[in-house]
C-alpha positions in Angstrom: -133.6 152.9 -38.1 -136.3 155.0 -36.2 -139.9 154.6 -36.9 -141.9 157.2 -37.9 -143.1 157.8 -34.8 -140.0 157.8 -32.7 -139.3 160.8 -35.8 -142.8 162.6 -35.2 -141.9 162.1 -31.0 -138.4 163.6 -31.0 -139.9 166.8 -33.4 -142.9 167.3 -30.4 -139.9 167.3 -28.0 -137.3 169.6 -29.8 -140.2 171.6 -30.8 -140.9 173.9 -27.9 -136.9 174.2 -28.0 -137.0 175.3 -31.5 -139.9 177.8 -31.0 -138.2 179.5 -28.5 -135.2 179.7 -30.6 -137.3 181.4 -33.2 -138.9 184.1 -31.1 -135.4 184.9 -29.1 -132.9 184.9 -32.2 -135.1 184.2 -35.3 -137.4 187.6 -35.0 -134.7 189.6 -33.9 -132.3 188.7 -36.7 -135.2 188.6 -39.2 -135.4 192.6 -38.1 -131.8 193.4 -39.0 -132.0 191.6 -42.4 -134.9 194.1 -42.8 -133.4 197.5 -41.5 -130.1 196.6 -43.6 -131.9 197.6 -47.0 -133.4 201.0 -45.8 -131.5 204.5 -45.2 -133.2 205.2 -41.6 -131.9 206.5 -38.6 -132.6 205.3 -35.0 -134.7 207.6 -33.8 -137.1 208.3 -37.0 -136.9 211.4 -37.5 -137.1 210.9 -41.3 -139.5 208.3 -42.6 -137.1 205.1 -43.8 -136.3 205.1 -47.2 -135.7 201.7 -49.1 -132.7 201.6 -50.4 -131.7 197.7 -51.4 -128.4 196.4 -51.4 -126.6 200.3 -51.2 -125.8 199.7 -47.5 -123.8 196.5 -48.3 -122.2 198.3 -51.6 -121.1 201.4 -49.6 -119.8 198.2 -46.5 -117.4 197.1 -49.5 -116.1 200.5 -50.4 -116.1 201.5 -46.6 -112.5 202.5 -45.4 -112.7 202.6 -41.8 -115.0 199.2 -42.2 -111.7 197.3 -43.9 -109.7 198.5 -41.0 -112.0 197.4 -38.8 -111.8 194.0 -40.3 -107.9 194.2 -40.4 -108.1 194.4 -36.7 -110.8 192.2 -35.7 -109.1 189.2 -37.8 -105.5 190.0 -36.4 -107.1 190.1 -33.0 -108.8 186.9 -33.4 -105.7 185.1 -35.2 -103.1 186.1 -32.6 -105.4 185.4 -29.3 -107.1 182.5 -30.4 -103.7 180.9 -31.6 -102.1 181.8 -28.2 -104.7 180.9 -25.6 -104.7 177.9 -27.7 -101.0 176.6 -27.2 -100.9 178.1 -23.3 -104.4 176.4 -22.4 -103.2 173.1 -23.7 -100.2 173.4 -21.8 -101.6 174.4 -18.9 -104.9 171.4 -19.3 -101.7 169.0 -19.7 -100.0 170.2 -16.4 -103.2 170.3 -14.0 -104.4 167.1 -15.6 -101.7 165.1 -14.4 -100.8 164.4 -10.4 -99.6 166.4 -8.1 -99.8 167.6 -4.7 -102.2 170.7 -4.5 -104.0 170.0 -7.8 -107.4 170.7 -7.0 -106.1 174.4 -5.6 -104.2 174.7 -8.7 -107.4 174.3 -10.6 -109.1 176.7 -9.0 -106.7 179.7 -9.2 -106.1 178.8 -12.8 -109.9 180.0 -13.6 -110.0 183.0 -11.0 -109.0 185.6 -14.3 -112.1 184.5 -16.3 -114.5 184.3 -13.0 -113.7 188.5 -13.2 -116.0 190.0 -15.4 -114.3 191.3 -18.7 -115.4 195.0 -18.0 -113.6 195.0 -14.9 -110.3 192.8 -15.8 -110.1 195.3 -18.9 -110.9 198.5 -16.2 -107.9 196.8 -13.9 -105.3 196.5 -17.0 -105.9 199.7 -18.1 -104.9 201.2 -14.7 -102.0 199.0 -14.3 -100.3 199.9 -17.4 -100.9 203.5 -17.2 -97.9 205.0 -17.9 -97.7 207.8 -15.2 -99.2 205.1 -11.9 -99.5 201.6 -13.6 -98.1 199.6 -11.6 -95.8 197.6 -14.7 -94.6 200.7 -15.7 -93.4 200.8 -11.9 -92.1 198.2 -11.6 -90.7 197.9 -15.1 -88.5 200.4 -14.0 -87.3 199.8 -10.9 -86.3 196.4 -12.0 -84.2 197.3 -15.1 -86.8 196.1 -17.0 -87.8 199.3 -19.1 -85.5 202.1 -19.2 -87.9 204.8 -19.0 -92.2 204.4 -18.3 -93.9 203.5 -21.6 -97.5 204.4 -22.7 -98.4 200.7 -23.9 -102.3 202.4 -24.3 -100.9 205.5 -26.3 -98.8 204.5 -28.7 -100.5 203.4 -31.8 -97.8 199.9 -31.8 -98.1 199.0 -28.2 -102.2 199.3 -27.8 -103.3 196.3 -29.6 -100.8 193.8 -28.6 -101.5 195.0 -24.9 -104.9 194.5 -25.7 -104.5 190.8 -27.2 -101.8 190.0 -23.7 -104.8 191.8 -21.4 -107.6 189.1 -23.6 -105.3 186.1 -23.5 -105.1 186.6 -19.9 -108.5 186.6 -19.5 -109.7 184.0 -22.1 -106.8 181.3 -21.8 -108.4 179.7 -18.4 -111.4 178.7 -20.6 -109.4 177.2 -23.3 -107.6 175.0 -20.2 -111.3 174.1 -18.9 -112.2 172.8 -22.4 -109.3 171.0 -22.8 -108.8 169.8 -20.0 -112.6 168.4 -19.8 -111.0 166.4 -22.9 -108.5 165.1 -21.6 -110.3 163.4 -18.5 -111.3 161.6 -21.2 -108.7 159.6 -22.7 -108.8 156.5 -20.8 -105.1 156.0 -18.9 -105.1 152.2 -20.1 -103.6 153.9 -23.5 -100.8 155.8 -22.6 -99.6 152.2 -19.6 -99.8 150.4 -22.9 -97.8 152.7 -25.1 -95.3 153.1 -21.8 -95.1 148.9 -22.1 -94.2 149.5 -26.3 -91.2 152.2 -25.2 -92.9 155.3 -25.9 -91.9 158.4 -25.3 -94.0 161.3 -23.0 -93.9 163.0 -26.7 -94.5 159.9 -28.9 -97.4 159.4 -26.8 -99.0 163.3 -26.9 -98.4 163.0 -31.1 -99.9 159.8 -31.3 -102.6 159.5 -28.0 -103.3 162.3 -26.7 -103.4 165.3 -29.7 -105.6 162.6 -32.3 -108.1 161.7 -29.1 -107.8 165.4 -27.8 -108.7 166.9 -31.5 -112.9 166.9 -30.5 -112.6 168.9 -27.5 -110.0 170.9 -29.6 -112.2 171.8 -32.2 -115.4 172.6 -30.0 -112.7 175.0 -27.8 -111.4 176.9 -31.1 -115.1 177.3 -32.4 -116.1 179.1 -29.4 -113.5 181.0 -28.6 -112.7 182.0 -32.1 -116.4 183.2 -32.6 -116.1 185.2 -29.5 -113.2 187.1 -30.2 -114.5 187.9 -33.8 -117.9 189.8 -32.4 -115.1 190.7 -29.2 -116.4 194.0 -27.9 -116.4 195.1 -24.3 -112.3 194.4 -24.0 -111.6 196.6 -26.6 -114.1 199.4 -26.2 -113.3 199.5 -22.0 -109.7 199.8 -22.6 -109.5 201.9 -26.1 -112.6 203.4 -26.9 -113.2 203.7 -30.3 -109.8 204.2 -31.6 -109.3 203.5 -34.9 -106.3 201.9 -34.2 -108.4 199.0 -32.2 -111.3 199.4 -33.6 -113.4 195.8 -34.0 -116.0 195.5 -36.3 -118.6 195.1 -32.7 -117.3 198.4 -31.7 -117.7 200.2 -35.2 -120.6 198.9 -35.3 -121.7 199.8 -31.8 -120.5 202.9 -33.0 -122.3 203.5 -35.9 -125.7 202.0 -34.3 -125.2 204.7 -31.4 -123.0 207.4 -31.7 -124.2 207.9 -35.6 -127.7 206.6 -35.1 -127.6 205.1 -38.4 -130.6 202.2 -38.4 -129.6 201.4 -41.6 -125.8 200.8 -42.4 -126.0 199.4 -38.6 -127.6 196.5 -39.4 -125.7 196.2 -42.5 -122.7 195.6 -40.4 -124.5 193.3 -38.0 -124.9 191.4 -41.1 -121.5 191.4 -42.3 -120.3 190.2 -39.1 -123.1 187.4 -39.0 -121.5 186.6 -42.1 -117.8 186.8 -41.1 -118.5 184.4 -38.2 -120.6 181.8 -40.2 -117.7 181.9 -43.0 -115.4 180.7 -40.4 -117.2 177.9 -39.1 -117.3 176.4 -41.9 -113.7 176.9 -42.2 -113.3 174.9 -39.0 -116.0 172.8 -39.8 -114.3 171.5 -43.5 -110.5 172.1 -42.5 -111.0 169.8 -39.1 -113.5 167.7 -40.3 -117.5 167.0 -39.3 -115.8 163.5 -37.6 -113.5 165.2 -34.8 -117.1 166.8 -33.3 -119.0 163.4 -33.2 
């Protein structure tokens, strides 16, 4: 048990930590709790009017706010779940020996080293469907039967979206993993070898059970990412409804409508949204696997 000094000593030493915290994140989001119960625009030109708890009422009833929602929680269900499965295979197939690992590695990672703004910027040109270079080649080799506007057509734009983020994002996942991995000590699987078991008895029973801490720290990033996911979606679709995330509504209603007001609201909401699924994670995987 600690003393009560070794207590009072690790509160002087988290504390300047913990202040910091407070004036970085704590003041800021202390504002947007504020501006969220008052009709105001960004700009002032009307004094703020309180108005309680009718930005969050009029959030509920909000049509283009459900959609939003719709398409930031298939978004984040599809990409999550497949940079998921691919970075675990890929963490399983760099983890173990091979000639040219170490450059395998490396090349692995070069799509999320690029900047989002620019991968999304790069996509976007390639599958243009006049230039892009898939439509291009999609054609010549037999592929597609005639150039396709994956960006146009109200079916094709979010799943090339979601390919164009898991891409991008699915290195990470393979970093995480793989870091857990490295950690699973290799007298496990030479005994389980000894006992007769299988490459696949051995991944259900050794590696997926030691693997589920690194697992669960991976799918809580990645999965509050791509619920406040932004710059992908606004670079390559602007602020079609068809796309639209509830960061770029409420970009757009911060900025385009210069509404103070609802604005924070959404912030809110989405503050919300994310927190809702942590604890999701947090009671479905257990407190245990992140210990």
């Amino acid at each position: 048990m600690l003393t009560l000094r070794q207590v009072r000593l690790a509160w002087l030493l988290v504390l300047p930590t913990l202040l910091a915290v407070v004036l970085v994140a704590g003041y800021p989001l202390a504002q947007v709790f504020y501006w969220s119960l008052f009709k105001a625009d960004i700009a002032f030109v009307e004094p703020p009017e309180f108005v309680g708890l009718e930005n969050y009422l009029f959030l509920l009833k909000d049509p283009d706010f459900r959609q939003a929602l719709w398409n930031t929680l298939k978004f984040t269900l599809i990409s999550v779940s497949l940079e998921t499965v691919l970075g675990l295979a890929i963490a399983l197939i760099v983890h173990s020996s091979f000639r040219g690992r170490g450059l395998v590695r490396t090349a692995i990672l070069i799509p999320w080293a690029i900047p989002t703004v620019v991968s999304a910027k790069m996509w976007q040109w390639m599958l243009h469907d006049v230039y892009g270079v898939i439509n291009v080649l999609g054609v010549k080799l037999g592929i597609l039967s005639q150039k396709v506007a994956f960006l146009a057509r109200p079916e094709l734009i979010l799943p090339a979206i979601i390919a164009v983020d898991v891409w991008k994002t699915t290195p990470f996942m393979a970093l995480l993993l793989l870091a857990g991995l490295q950690l699973i000590p290799e007298e496990l699987y030479e005994a389980a070898s000894i006992d007769g078991a299988s490459r696949w008895q051995q991944f259900w029973s050794i590696t997926l059970p030691l693997l589920t801490p690194a697992l669960v720290v991976a799918l809580i990033f990645r999965t509050l990412d791509a619920l406040r996911v932004f710059d992908v979606i606004f670079v390559m679709s602007g602020v079609n409804p068809t796309t639209r995330t509830l960061a770029v509504y409420n970009r757009q209603t911060l900025i385009d409508f210069q509404d103070l007001g609802y604005g924070s609201a959404l912030s809110v909401a989405i503050l919300v949204i994310i927190f809702v699924f942590v604890v999701l994670y947090m009671r479905t995987l257990g407190r245990e696997a992140l210990k």
